[in-house]
C-alpha positions as CSV (number, residue, x, y, z in Angstrom):
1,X,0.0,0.0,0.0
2,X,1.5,3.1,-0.8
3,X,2.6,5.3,2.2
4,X,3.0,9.0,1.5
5,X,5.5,9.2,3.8
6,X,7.9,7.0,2.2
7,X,10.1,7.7,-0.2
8,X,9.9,11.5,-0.6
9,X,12.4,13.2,-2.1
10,X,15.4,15.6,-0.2
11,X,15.9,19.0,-0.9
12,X,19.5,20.5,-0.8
13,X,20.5,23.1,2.5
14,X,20.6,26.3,1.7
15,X,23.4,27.2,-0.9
16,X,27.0,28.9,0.3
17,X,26.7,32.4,1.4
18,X,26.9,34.9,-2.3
19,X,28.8,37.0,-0.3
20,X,31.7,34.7,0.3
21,X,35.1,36.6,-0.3
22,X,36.7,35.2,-3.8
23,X,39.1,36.9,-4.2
24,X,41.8,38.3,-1.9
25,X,40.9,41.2,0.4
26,X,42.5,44.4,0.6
27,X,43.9,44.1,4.4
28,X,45.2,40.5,3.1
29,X,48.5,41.9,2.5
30,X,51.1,44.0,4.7
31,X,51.9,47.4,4.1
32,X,56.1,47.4,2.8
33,X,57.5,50.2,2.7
34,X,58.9,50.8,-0.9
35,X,56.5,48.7,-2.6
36,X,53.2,50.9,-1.7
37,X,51.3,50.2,-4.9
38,X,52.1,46.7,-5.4
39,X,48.7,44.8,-6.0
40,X,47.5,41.3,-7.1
41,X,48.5,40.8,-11.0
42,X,51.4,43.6,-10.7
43,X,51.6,47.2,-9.9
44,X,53.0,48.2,-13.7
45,X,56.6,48.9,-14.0
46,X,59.3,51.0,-11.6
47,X,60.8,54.1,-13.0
48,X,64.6,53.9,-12.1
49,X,65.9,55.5,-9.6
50,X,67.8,58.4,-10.4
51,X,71.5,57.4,-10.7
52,X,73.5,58.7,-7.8
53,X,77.0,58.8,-9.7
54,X,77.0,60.8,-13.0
55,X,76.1,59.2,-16.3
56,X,78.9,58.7,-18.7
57,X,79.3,60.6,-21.4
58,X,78.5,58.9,-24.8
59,X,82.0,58.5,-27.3
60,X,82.0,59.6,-30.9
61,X,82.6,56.2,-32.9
62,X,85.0,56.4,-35.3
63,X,84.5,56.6,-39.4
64,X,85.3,53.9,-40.9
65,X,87.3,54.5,-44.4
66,X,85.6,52.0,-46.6
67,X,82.4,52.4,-47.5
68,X,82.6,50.0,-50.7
69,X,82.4,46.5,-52.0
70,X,83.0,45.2,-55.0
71,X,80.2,44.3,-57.1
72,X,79.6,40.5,-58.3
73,X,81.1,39.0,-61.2
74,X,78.8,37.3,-63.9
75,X,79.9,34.2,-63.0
76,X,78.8,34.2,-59.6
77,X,75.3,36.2,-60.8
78,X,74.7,32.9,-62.9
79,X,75.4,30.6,-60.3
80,X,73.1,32.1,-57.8
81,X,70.4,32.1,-60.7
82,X,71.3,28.1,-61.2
83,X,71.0,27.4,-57.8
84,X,67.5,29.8,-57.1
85,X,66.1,27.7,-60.4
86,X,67.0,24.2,-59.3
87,X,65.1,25.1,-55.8
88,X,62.0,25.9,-57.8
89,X,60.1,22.2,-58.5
90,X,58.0,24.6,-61.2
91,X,60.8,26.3,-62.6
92,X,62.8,25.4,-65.9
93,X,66.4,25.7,-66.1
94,X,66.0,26.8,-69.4
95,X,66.3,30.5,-68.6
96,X,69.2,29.9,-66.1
97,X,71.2,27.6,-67.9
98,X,71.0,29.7,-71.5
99,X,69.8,33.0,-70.6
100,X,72.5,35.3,-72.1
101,X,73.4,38.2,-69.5
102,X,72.8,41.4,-71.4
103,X,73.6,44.3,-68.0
104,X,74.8,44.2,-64.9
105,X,74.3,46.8,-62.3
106,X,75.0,47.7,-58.9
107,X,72.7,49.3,-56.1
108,X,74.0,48.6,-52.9
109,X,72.2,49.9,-49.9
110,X,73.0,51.1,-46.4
111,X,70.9,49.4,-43.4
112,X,71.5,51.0,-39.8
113,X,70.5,49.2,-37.3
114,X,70.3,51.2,-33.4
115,X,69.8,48.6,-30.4
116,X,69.4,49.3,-26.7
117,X,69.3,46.6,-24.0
118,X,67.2,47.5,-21.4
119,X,66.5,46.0,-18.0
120,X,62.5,47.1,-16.2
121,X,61.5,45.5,-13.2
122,X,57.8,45.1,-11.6
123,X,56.8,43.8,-8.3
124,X,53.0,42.1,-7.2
125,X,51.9,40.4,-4.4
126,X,51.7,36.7,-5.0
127,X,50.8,33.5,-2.8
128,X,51.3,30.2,-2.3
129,X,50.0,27.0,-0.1
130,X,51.7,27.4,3.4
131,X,54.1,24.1,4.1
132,X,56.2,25.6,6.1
133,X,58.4,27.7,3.9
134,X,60.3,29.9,6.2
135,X,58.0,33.4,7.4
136,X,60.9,36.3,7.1
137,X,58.1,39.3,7.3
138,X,59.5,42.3,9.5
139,X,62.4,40.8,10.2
140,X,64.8,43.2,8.4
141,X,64.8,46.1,6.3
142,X,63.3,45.3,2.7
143,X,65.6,45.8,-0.2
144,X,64.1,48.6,-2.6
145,X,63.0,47.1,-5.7
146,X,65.8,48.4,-7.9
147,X,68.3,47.5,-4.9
148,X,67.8,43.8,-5.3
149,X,70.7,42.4,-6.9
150,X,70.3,40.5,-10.6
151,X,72.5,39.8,-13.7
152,X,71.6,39.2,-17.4
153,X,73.0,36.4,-19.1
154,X,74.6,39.0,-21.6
155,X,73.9,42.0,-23.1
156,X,71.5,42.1,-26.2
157,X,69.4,39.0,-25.4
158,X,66.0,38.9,-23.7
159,X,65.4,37.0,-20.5
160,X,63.6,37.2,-17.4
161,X,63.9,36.0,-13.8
162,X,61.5,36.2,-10.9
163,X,62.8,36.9,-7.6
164,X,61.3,36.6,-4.1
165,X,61.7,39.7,-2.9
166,X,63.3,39.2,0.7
167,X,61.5,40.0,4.2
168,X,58.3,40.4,2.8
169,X,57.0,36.4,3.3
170,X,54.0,36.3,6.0
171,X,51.2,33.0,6.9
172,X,47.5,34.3,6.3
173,X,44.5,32.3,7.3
174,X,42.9,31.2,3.7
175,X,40.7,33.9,2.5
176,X,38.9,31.2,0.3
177,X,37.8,28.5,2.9
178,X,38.0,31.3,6.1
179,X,40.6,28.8,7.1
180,X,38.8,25.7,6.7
181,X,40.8,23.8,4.2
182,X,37.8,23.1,2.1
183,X,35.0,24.9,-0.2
184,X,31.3,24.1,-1.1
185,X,30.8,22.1,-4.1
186,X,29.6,24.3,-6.6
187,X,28.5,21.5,-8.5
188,X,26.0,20.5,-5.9
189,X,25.8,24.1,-4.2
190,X,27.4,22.3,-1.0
191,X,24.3,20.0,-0.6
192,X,26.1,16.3,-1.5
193,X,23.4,15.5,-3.8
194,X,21.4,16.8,-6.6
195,X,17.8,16.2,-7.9
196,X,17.4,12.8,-9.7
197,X,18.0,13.2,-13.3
198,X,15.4,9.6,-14.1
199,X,13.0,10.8,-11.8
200,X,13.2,14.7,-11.5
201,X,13.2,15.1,-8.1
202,X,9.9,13.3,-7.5
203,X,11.1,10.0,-6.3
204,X,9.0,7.6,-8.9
205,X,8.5,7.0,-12.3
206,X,5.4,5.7,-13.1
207,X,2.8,6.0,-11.0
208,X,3.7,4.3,-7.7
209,X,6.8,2.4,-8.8
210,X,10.1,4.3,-7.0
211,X,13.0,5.3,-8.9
212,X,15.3,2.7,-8.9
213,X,18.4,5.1,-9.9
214,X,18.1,7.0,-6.7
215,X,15.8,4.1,-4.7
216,X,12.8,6.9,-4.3
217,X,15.0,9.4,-2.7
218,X,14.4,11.8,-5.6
219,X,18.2,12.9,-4.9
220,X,21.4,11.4,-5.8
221,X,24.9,11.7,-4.7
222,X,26.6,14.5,-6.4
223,X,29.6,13.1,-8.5
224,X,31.8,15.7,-8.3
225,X,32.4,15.8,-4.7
226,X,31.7,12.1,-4.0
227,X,28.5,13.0,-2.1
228,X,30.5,15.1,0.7
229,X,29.3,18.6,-0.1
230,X,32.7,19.9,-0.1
231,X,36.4,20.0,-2.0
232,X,39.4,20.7,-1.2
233,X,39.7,24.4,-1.2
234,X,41.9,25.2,-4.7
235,X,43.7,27.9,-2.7
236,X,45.7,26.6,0.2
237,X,45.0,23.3,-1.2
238,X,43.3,22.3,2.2
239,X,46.5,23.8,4.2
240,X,44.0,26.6,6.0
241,X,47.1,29.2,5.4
242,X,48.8,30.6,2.4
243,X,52.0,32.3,2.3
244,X,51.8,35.6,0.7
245,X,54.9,37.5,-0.2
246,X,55.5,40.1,-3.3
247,X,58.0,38.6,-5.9
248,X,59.9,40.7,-8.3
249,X,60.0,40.7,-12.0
250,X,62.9,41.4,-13.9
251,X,63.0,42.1,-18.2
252,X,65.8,42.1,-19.9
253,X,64.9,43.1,-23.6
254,X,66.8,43.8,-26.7
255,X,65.0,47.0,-28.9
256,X,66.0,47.4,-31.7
257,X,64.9,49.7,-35.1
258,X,65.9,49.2,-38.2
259,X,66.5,51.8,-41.3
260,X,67.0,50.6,-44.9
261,X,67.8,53.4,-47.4
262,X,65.7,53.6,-50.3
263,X,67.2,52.2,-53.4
264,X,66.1,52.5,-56.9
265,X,66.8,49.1,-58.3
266,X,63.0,47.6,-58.3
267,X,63.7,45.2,-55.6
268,X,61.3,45.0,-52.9
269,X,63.2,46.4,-49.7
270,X,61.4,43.0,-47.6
271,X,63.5,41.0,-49.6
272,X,66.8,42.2,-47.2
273,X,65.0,41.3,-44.0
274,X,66.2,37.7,-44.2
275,X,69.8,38.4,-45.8
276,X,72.8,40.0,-43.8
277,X,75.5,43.0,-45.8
278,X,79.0,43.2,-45.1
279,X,79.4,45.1,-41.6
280,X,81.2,48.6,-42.2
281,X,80.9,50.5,-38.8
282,X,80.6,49.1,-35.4
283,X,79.8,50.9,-32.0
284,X,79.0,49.6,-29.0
285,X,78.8,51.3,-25.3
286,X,76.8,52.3,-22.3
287,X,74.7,55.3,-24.6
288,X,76.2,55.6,-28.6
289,X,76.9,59.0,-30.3
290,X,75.0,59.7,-33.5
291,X,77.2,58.5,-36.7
292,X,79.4,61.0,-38.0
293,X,81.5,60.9,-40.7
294,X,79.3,58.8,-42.6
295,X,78.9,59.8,-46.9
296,X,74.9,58.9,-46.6
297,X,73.4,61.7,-44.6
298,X,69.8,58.9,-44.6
299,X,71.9,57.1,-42.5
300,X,73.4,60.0,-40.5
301,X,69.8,61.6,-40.2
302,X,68.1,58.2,-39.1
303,X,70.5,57.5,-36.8
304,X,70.5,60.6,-35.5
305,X,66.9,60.0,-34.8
306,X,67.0,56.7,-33.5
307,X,69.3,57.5,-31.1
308,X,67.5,60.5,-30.0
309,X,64.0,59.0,-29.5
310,X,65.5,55.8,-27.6
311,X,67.5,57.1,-25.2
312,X,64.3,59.6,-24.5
313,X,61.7,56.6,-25.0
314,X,63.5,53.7,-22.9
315,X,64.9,55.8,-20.1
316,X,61.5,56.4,-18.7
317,X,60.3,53.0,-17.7
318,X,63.5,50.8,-17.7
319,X,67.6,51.3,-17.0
320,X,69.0,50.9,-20.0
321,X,72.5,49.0,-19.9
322,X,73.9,49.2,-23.6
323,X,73.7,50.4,-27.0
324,X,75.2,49.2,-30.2
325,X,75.0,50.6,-33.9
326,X,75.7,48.8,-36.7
327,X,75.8,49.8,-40.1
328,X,76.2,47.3,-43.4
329,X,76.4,47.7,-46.9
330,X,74.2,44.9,-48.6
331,X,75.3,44.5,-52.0
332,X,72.8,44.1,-54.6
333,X,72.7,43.3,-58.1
334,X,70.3,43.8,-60.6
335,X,70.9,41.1,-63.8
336,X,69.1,42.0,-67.0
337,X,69.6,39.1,-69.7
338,X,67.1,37.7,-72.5
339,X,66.6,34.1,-73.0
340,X,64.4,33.1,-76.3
341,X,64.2,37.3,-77.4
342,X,62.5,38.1,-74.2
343,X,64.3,40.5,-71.8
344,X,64.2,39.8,-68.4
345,X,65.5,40.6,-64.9
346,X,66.5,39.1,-61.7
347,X,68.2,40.3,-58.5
348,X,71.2,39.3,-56.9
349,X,71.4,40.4,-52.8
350,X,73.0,40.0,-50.2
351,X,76.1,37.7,-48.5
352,X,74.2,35.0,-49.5
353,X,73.7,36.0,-52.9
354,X,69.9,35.2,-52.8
355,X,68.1,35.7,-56.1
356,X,64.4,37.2,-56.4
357,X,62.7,36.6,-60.0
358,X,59.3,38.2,-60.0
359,X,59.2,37.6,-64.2
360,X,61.0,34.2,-64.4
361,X,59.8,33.2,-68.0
362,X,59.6,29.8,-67.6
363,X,57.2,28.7,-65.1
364,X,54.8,25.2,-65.1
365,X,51.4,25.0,-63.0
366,X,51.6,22.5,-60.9
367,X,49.0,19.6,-60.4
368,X,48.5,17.8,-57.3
369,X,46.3,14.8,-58.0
């Protein structure tokens, strides 16, 4: 005989109090002196300090007296364009191999190129599960943030290292669990069990027969938590205190600018990104002098530019340790030759003597099948 009684289904507790801190509260951190308007997720980056010895005094570099290559030989023009065809699986070697070379001539270019090394630093509170990592708040004085000591691994090459900054480690009660060491189940709003997916709650499925999936309760265990209503809290990782401590982050990046002068040969100036020139001047020191001396007033105008706007730029937000200027002469070639009464033209750049051939004259489509 059915009994109301029996059988009726559970309802969940109320759910975890909305109000619950989630994130870390204001007061959760000390006050360090020094490192006032270091937050959660980093406070931005520290201006240097203002250096307390005089900077040095940049150096003039000196002119170098050769400012010219030789251009290419034919032989070596057709040899590139050999070896560029042969690399193509859709070119001929027709135009290569029996193209006759009609004019050869040379525009080489200048490319400046102005890098500064730069070190920034920023600081934000982070924290950690506490197992009894040593607690060095208020013990001593805390190092400044540009007082902490660091080294790159060499000039012109970006890295970055995080540093504990010392005296500053402290135990908090868990702000997530209030010290409990574990957190409602959000999947199950802390209850242990949820309503019956086969029955919806009501205990039965037909009529008077019960549910056999949760034996009439109308509720079933909640999978995600194994029916406890609780998980380990994801913050102190059931620990009930976190060590919170501000750690340091130190850059070390290479910016550099590039400046190509314009060239009238009809090769695309991308085309040099990916070859290097023969260097001609060299200058490398704590802050570089504009070139001097230099026949190309492009390059003596950009780098009198460059060196301008990045010692203004850099200096603001970061230290900057080095500079180096480097100018090359890329040699490059252009080749016009005809091949079956058509004229044509190809380039010749670089060290590397790479080859661009917009107009090749002998080109196959390709099918894949």
């Amino acid at each position: 005989m059915y009994n109301p009684h029996e059988g009726q289904a559970m309802f969940a507790p109320p759910a975890p109090d909305p109000n619950a801190p989630s994130a870390p509260p204001a007061n959760l951190f000390d006050n360090v002196p020094g490192y006032e308007g270091t937050m959660i997720g980093g406070g931005g980056y520290l201006p240097p300090p203002v250096p307390s010895m005089p900077m040095p005094t940049p150096e003039p570099g000196h002119a170098h007296p050769e400012w010219n290559i030789p251009s290419i030989t034919e032989e070596t023009a057709k040899e590139a364009f050999a070896m560029f065809a042969s690399s193509k699986c859709c070119y001929s070697s027709g135009p290569a191999k029996d193209g006759v070379i009609t004019r050869m001539d040379a525009f080489n270019t200048y490319r400046y190129r102005l890098e500064t090394f730069c070190e920034s630093r920023s600081t934000e509170w982070s924290q950690e599960p506490y197992n009894g990592q040593p607690v060095d708040a208020f013990t001593q004085a805390v190092p400044g943030p540009w007082d902490i000591p660091a080294q790159p691994p060499g000039f012109f090459k970006d890295h970055t290292q995080v540093i504990k900054v010392p005296y500053t480690s402290s135990v908090k009660n868990c702000y997530t669990c209030l010290g409990m060491g574990r957190a409602p189940c959000k999947d199950c709003t802390g209850a242990g069990n949820k309503v019956c997916w086969v029955c919806n709650g009501s205990g039965y499925r037909h009529g008077d027969d019960r549910c056999s999936h949760c034996n009439g309760r109308g509720r079933e265990n909640c999978v995600h938590c194994s029916g406890q209503g609780s998980l380990q809290c994801q913050t102190c990782h059931g620990r009930r205190q976190i060590l919170v401590f501000i750690n340091l982050t130190i850059k070390w990046k290479n910016n550099q600018d590039v400046y190509v002068v314009e060239q009238a040969s009809g090769l695309k100036v991308e085309n040099l990104n990916n070859v290097s020139g023969k260097e001609m001047f060299k200058d490398s020191q704590y802050l570089v002098f504009p070139v001097n001396g230099f026949p190309d007033r492009a390059v003596v105008g950009a780098s009198e530019r460059l060196v301008r706007e990045h010692q203004a730029n850099y200096s603001q937000t970061s230290r900057i340790l080095q500079q180096r200027q480097t100018i090359e002469l890329i040699p490059i070639t252009k080749v016009s030759y005809s091949w079956k009464g058509k004229s044509c033209v190809y380039y010749v750049f670089g060290n590397e003597f790479k080859v661009s051939a917009d107009d090749y004259p002998a080109k196959c489509c390709c099918t894949i099948l």
